[in-house]
TORKOL-4160 file (C-alpha; in steps of 0.2 Angstrom, whole numbers, padded with zeros to 4 digits, m for minus):
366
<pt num="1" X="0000" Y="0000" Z="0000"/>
<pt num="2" X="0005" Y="0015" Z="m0003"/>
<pt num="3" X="0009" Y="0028" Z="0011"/>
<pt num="4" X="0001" Y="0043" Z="0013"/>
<pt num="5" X="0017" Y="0060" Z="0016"/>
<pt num="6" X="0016" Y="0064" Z="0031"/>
<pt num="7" X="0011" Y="0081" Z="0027"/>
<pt num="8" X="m0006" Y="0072" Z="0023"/>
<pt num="9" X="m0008" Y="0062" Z="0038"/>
<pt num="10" X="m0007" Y="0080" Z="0048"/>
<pt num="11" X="m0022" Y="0088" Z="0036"/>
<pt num="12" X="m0031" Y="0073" Z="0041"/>
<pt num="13" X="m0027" Y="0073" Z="0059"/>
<pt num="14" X="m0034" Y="0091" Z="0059"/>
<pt num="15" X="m0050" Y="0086" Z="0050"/>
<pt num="16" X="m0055" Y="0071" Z="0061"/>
<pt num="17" X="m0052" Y="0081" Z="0076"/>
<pt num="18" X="m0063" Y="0096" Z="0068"/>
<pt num="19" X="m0077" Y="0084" Z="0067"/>
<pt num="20" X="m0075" Y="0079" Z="0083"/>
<pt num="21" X="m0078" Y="0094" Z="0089"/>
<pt num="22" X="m0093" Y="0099" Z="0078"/>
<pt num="23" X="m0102" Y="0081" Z="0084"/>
<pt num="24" X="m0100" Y="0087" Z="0103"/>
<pt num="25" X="m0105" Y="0104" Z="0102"/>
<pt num="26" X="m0121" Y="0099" Z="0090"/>
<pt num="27" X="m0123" Y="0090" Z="0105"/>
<pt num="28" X="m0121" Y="0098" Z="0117"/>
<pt num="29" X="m0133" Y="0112" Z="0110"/>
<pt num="30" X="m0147" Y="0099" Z="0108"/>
<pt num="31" X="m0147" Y="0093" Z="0123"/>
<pt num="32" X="m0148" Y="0111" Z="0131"/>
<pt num="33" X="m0163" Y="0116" Z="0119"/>
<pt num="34" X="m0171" Y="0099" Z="0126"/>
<pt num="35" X="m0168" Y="0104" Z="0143"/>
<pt num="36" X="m0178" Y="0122" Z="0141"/>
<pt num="37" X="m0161" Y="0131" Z="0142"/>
<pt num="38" X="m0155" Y="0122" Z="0159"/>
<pt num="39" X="m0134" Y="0117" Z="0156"/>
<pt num="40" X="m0132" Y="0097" Z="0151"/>
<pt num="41" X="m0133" Y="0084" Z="0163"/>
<pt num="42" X="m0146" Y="0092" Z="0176"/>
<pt num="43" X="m0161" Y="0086" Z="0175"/>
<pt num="44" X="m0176" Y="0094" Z="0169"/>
<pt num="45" X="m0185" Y="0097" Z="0186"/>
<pt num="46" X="m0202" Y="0100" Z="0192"/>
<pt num="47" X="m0212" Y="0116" Z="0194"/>
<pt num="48" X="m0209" Y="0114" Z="0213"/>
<pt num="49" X="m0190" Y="0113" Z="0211"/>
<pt num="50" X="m0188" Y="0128" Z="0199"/>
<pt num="51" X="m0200" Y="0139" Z="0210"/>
<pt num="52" X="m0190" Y="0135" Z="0226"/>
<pt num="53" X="m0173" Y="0138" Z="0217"/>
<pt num="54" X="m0184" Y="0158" Z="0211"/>
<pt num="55" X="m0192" Y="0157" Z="0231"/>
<pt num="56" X="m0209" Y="0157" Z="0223"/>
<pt num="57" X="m0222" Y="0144" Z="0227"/>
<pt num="58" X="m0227" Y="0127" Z="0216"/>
<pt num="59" X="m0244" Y="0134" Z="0213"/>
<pt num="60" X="m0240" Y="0153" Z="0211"/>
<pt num="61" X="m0225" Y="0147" Z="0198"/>
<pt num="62" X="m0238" Y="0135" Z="0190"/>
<pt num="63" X="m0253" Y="0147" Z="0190"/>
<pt num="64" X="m0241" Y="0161" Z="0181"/>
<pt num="65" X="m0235" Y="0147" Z="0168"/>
<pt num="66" X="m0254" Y="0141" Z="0163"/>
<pt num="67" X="m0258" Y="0162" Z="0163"/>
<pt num="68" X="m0242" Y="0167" Z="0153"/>
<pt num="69" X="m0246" Y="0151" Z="0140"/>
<pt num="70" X="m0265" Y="0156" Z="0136"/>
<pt num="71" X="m0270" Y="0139" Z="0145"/>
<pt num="72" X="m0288" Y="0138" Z="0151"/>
<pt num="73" X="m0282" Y="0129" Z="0166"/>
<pt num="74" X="m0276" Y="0146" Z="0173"/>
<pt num="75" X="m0292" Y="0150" Z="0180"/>
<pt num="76" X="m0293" Y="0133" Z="0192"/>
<pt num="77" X="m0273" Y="0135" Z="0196"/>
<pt num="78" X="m0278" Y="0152" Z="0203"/>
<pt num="79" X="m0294" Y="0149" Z="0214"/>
<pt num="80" X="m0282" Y="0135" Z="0221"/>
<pt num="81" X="m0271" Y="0147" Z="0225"/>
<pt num="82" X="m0283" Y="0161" Z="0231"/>
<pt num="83" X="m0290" Y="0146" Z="0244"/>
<pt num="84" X="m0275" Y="0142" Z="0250"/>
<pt num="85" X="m0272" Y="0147" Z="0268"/>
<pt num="86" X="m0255" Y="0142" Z="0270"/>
<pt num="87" X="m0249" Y="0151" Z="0256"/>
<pt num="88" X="m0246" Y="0171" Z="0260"/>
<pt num="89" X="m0256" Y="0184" Z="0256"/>
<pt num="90" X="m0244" Y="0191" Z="0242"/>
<pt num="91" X="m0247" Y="0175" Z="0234"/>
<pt num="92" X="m0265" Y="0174" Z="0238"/>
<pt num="93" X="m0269" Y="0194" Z="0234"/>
<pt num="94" X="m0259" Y="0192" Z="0216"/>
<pt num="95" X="m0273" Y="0174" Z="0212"/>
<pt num="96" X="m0287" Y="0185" Z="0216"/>
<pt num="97" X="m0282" Y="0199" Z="0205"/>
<pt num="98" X="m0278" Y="0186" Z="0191"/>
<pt num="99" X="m0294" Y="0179" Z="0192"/>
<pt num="100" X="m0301" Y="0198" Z="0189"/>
<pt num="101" X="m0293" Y="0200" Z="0175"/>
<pt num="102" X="m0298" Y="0184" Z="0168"/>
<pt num="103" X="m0316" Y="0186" Z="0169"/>
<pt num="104" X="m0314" Y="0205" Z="0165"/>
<pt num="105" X="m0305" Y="0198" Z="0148"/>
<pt num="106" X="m0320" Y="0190" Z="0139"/>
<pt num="107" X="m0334" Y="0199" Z="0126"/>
<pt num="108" X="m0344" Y="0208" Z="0135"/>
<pt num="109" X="m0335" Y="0206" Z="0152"/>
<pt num="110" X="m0340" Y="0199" Z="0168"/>
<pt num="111" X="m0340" Y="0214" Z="0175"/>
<pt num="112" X="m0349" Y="0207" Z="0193"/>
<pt num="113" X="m0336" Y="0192" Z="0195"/>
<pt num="114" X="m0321" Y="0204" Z="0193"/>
<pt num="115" X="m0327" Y="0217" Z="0201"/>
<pt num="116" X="m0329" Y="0205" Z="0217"/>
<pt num="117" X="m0312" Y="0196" Z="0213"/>
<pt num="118" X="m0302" Y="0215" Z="0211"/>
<pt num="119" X="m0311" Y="0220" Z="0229"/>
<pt num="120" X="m0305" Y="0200" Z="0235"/>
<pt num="121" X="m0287" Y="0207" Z="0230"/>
<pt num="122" X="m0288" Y="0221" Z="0241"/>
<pt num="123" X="m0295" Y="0209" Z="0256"/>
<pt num="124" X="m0284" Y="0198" Z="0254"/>
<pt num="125" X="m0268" Y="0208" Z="0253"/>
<pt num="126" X="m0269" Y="0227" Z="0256"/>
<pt num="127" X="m0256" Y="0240" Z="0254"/>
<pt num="128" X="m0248" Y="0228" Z="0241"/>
<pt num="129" X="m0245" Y="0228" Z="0223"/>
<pt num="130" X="m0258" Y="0218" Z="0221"/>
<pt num="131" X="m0270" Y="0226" Z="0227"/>
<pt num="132" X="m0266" Y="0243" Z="0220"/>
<pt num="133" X="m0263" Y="0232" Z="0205"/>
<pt num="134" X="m0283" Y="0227" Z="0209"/>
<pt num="135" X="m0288" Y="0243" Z="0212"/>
<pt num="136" X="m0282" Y="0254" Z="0195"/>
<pt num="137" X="m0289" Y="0239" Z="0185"/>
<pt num="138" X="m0309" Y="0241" Z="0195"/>
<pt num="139" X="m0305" Y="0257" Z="0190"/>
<pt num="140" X="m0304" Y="0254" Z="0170"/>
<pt num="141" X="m0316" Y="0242" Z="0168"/>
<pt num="142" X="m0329" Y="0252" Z="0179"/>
<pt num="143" X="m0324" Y="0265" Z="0162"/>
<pt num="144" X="m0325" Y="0252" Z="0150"/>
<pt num="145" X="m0342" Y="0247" Z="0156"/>
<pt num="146" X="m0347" Y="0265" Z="0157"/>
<pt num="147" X="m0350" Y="0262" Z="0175"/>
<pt num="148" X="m0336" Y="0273" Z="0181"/>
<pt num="149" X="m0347" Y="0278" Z="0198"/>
<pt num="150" X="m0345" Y="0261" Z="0202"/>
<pt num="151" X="m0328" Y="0265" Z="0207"/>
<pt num="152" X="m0330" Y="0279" Z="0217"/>
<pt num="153" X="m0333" Y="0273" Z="0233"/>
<pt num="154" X="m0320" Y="0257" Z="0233"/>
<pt num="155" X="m0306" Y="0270" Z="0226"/>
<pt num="156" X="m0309" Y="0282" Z="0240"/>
<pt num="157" X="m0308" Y="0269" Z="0253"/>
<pt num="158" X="m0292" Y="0262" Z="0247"/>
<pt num="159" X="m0283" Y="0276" Z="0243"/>
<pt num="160" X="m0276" Y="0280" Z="0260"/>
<pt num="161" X="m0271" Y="0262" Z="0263"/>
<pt num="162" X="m0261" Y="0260" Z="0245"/>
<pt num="163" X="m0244" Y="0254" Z="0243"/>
<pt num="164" X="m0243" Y="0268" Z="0231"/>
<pt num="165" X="m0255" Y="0284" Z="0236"/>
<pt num="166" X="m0248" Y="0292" Z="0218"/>
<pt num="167" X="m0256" Y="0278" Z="0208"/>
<pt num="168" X="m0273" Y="0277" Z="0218"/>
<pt num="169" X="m0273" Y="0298" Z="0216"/>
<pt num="170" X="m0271" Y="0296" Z="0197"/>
<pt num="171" X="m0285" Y="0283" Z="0194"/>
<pt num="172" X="m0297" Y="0290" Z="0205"/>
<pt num="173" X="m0293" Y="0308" Z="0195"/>
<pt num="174" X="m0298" Y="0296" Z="0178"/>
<pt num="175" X="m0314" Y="0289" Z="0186"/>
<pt num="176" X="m0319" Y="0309" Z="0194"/>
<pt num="177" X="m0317" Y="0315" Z="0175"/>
<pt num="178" X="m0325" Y="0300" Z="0168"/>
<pt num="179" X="m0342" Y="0301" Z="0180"/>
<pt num="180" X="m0341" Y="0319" Z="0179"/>
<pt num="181" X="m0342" Y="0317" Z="0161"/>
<pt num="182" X="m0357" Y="0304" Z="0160"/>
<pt num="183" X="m0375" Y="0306" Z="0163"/>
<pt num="184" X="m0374" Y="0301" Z="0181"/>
<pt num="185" X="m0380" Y="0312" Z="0194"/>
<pt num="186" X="m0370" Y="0315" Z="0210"/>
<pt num="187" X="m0371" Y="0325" Z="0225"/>
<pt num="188" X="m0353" Y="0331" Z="0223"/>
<pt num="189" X="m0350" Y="0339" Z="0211"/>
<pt num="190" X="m0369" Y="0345" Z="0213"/>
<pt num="191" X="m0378" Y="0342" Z="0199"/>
<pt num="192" X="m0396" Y="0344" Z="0193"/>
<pt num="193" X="m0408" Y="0339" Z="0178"/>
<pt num="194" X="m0417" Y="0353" Z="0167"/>
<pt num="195" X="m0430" Y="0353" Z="0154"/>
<pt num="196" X="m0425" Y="0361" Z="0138"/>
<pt num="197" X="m0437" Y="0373" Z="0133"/>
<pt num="198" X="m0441" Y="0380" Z="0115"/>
<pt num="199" X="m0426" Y="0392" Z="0108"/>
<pt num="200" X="m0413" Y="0383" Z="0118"/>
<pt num="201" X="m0394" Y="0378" Z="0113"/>
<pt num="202" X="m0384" Y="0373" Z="0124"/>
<pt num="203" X="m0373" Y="0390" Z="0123"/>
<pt num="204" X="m0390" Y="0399" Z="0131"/>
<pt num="205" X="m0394" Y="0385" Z="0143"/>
<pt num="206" X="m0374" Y="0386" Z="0149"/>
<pt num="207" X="m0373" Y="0405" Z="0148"/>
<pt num="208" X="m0392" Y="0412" Z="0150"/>
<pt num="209" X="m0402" Y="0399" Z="0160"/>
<pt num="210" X="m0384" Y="0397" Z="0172"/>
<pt num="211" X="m0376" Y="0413" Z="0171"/>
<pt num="212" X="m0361" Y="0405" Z="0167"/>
<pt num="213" X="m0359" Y="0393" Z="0180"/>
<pt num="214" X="m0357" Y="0379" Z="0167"/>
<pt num="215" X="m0350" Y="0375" Z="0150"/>
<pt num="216" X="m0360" Y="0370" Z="0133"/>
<pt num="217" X="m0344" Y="0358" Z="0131"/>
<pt num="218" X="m0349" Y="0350" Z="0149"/>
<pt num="219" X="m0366" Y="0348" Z="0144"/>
<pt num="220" X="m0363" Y="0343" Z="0128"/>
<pt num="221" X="m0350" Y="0329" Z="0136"/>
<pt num="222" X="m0361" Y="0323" Z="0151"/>
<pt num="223" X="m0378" Y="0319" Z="0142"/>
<pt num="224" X="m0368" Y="0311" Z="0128"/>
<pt num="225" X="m0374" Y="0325" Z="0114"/>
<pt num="226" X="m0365" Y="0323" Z="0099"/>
<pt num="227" X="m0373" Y="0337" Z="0088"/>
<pt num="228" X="m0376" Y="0351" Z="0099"/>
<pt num="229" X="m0389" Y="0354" Z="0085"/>
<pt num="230" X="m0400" Y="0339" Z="0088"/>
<pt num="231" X="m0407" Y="0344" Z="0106"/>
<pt num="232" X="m0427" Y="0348" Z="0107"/>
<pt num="233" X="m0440" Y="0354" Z="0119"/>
<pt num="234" X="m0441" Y="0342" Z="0132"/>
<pt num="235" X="m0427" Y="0334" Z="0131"/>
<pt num="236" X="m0418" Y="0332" Z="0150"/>
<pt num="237" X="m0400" Y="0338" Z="0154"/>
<pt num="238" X="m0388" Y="0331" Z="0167"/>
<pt num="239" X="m0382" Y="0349" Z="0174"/>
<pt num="240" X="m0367" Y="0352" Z="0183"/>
<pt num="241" X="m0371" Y="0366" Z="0195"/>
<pt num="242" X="m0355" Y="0366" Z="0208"/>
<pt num="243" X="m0341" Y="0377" Z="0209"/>
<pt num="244" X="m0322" Y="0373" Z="0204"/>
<pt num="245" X="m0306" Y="0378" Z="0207"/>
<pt num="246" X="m0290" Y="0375" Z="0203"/>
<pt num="247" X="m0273" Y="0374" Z="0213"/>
<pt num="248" X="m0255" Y="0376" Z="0203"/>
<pt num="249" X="m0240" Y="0369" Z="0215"/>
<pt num="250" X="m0223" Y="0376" Z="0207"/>
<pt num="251" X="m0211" Y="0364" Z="0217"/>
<pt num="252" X="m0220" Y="0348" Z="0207"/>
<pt num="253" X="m0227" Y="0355" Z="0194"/>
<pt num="254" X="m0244" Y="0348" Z="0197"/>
<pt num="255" X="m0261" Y="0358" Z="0192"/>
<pt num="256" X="m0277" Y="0351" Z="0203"/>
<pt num="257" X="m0294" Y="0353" Z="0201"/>
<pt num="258" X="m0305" Y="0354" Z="0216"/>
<pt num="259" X="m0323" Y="0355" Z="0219"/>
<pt num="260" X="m0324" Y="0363" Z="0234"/>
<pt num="261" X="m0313" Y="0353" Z="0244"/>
<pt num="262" X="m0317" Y="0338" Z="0235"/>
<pt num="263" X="m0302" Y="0332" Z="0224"/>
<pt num="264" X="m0307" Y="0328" Z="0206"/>
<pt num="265" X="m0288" Y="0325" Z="0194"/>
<pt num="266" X="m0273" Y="0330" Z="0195"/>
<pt num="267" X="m0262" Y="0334" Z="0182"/>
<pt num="268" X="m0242" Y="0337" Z="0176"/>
<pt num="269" X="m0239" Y="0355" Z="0171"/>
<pt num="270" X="m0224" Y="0365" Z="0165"/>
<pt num="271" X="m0222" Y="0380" Z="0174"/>
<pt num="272" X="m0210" Y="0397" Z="0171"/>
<pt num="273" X="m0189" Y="0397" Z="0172"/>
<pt num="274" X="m0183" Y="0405" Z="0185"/>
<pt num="275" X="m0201" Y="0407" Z="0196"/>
<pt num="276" X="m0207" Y="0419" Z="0183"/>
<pt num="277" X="m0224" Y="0409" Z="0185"/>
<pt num="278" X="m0234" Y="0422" Z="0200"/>
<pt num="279" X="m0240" Y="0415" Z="0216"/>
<pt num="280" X="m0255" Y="0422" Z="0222"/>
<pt num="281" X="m0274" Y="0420" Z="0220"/>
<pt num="282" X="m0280" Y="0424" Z="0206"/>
<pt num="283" X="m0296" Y="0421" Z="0192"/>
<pt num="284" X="m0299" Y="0415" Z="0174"/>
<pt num="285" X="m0306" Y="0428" Z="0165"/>
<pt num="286" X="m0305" Y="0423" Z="0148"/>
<pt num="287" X="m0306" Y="0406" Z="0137"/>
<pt num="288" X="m0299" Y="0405" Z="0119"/>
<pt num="289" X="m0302" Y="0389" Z="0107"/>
<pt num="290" X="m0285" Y="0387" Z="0096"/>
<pt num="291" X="m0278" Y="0402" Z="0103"/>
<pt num="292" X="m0268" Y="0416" Z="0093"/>
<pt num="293" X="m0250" Y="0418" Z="0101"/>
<pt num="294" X="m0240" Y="0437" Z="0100"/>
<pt num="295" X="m0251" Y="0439" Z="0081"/>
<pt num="296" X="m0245" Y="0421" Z="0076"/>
<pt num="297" X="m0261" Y="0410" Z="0072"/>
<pt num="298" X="m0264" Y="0396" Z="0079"/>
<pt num="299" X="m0257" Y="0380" Z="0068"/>
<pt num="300" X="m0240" Y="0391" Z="0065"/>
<pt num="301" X="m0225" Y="0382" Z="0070"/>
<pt num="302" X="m0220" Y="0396" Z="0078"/>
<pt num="303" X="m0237" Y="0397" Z="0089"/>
<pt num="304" X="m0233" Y="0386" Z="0105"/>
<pt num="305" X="m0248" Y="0387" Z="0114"/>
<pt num="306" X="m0257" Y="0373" Z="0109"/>
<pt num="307" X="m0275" Y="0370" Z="0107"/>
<pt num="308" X="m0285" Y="0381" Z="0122"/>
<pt num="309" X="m0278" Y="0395" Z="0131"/>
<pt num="310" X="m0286" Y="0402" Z="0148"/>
<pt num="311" X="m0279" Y="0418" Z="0154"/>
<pt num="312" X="m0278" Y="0422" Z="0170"/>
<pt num="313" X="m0277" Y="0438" Z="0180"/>
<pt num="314" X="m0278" Y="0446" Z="0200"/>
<pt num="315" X="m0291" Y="0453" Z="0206"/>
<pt num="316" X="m0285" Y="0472" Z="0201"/>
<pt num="317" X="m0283" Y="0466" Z="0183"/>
<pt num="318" X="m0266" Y="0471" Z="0183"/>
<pt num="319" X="m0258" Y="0456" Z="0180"/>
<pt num="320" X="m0257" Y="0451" Z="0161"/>
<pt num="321" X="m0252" Y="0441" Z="0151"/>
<pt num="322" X="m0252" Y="0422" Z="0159"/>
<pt num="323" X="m0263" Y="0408" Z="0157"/>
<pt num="324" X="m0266" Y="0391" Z="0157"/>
<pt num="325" X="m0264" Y="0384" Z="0139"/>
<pt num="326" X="m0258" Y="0367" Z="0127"/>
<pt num="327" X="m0244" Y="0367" Z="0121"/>
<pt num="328" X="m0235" Y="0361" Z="0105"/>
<pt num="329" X="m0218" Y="0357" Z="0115"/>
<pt num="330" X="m0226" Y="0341" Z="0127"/>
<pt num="331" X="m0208" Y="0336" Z="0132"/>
<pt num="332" X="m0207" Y="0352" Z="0144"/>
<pt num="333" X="m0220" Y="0345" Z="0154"/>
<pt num="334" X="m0217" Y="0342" Z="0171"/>
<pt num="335" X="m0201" Y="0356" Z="0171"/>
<pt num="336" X="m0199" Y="0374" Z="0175"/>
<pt num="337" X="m0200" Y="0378" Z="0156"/>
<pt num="338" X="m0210" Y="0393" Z="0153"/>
<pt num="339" X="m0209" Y="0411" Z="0151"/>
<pt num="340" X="m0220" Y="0410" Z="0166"/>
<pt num="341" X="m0238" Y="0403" Z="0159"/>
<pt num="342" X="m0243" Y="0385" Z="0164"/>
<pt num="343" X="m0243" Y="0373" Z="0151"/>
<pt num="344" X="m0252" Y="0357" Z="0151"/>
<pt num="345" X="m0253" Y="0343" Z="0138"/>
<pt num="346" X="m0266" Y="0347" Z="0123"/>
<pt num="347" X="m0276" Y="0333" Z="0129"/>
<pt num="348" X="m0277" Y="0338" Z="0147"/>
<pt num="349" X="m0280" Y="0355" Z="0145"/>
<pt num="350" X="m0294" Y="0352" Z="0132"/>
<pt num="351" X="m0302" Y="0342" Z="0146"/>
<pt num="352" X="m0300" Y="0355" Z="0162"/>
<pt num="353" X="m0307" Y="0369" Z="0147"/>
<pt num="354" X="m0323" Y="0359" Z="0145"/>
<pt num="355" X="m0326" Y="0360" Z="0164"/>
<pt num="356" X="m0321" Y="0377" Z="0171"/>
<pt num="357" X="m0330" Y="0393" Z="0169"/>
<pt num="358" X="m0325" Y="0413" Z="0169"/>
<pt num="359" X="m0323" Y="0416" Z="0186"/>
<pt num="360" X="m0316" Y="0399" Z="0191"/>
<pt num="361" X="m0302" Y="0404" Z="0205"/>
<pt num="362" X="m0285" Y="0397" Z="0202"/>
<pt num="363" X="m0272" Y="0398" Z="0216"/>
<pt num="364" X="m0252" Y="0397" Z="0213"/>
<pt num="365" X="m0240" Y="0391" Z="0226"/>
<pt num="366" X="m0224" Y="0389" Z="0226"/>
């Protein structure tokens, strides 16, 4: 036979041992796709091993598993959960928010089941995630449902008792805007019905029949009027009758709406550089849909105060100039970023321009 030079028994060396190598590490990396990413040669596991190893329990490792993969079973894996006394009451809270959620999932929703499973939350474990978690999510599907009055009382309640206050303060300012803003009737802010007589729009009812003491866009937005046009003699109005007012705090850059003392939203404002925004008591006395700025019209680029403008002044008159407006830069939000006006978002000042009226007292503090 004839031998190979031993140049050629080294490239073939080289070649077997390259193979070699690709064989293992092919698998290698099979087996730890198989193993669900674990390193080779430890074994698979149970859902009771990998939770102790994460310090989460079987069932709550399980019950998050089922949820996270669409599986049916979820719902069963969490009421074992909820009814588990030995488990604690993170553990427990979290399965009654769950099973909230999933019966608030379906088309229409179960609105009844979790309702009562968003309060079991709360019950279960309060001033945690879970039950803020809980809380906020009553809140939206009281909205959704068009029942936002519904979440007025168990809001209030849980609010002082949150884990986080902020949170609870933000959804209960949605839900406040949201009842406010539906037919429903409360006793704060005071509201009452009226008959709409021949000759009425809802400019005369808002201006003439109330003085001023409410808005067309308020009555337009509580009794669900989409064309202003379209109301006739005899039709009955949701009527907000009460009295606002609005609070600006400089050192967080926060505007609040009260109603008497009653809070209703807050919202993030940008306030002036250098403290140029006044402090003081002082009254809107004007309101201006897409608002000129210095001669500039309103869509100019150059015209950066957005889409409402509600000037504001002392009670001589002397002070001129500022208001509360939109504004086409939303990134200053939340900063000291004005020539001394408050800004809002578009959105959020189109909102607080529906409610208040001329005459509505605004307070800035620093």
């Amino acid at each position: 036979m004839k031998r190979l030079p031993a140049r050629k028994h080294t490239e073939l060396a080289i070649i077997v041992v390259v193979l070699a190598v690709v064989v293992v590490a092919l698998g290698l990396w099979t087996a730890y796709r198989a193993s669900g990413g674990r390193s080779p040669g430890k074994s698979k596991g149970t859902a009771k091993s990998q939770a102790a190893a994460a310090n989460v329990p079987a069932a709550v490792a399980h019950a998050r598993t089922l949820s996270e993969q669409g599986d049916a079973r979820a719902l069963d894996a969490w009421t074992a959960v909820m009814n588990d006394a030995t488990l604690d009451k993170a553990a427990r809270g979290e399965a009654a928010y769950r099973i909230g959620m999933l019966r608030a999932m379906p088309s229409p929703p179960d609105v009844a089941g979790a309702t009562a499973m968003f309060k079991q939350a709360v019950a279960l474990a309060p001033a945690t995630t879970w039950a803020d978690k809980a809380m906020t999510a009553l809140a939206d599907l009281c909205i959704k449902a068009d029942r936002a009055q519904d979440a007025l009382e168990p809001l209030n309640a849980y609010r002082a008792k949150a884990k986080d206050p902020a949170l609870i303060k933000a959804k209960l300012g949605d839900v406040n805007i949201a009842v406010l803003f539906s037919p429903f009737v409360t006793e704060v802010p005071k509201c009452e019905y009226y008959t709409v007589a021949s000759g009425d729009s809802l400019v005369r009812i808002a201006g003439r029949t109330y003085n001023g003491k409410t808005t067309a866009e308020l009555l337009q937005e509580a009794n669900r009027i989409s064309d202003p046009r379209q109301i006739r003699p005899g039709d009955r109005l949701k009527v907000v009758v009460d009295t606002f007012r609005i609070v600006v705090d400089k050192s967080d850059n926060t505007l609040t709406l009260f109603c008497g003392d009653t809070f209703m939203k807050e919202y993030a404002v940008g306030t002036g550089k250098f403290s140029n925004t006044p402090v003081g008591k002082f009254t809107i006395v004007s309101k201006e849909v897409d608002p000129m700025w210095n001669g500039i019209p309103y869509g100019d680029p150059r015209n950066i105060l957005g889409t409402r403008w509600m000037q504001f002044t002392d009670e001589a008159g002397t002070l001129r100039g500022f208001g509360i407006h939109g504004t086409t830069e939303p990134e200053t939000i939340g900063k000291h970023s004005s020539a001394g006006c408050v800004r809002m978002h578009n959105k959020d000042v189109e909102e607080l321009y529906k409610i208040v009226v001329k005459g509505t007292p605004v307070e800035i503090v620093d």
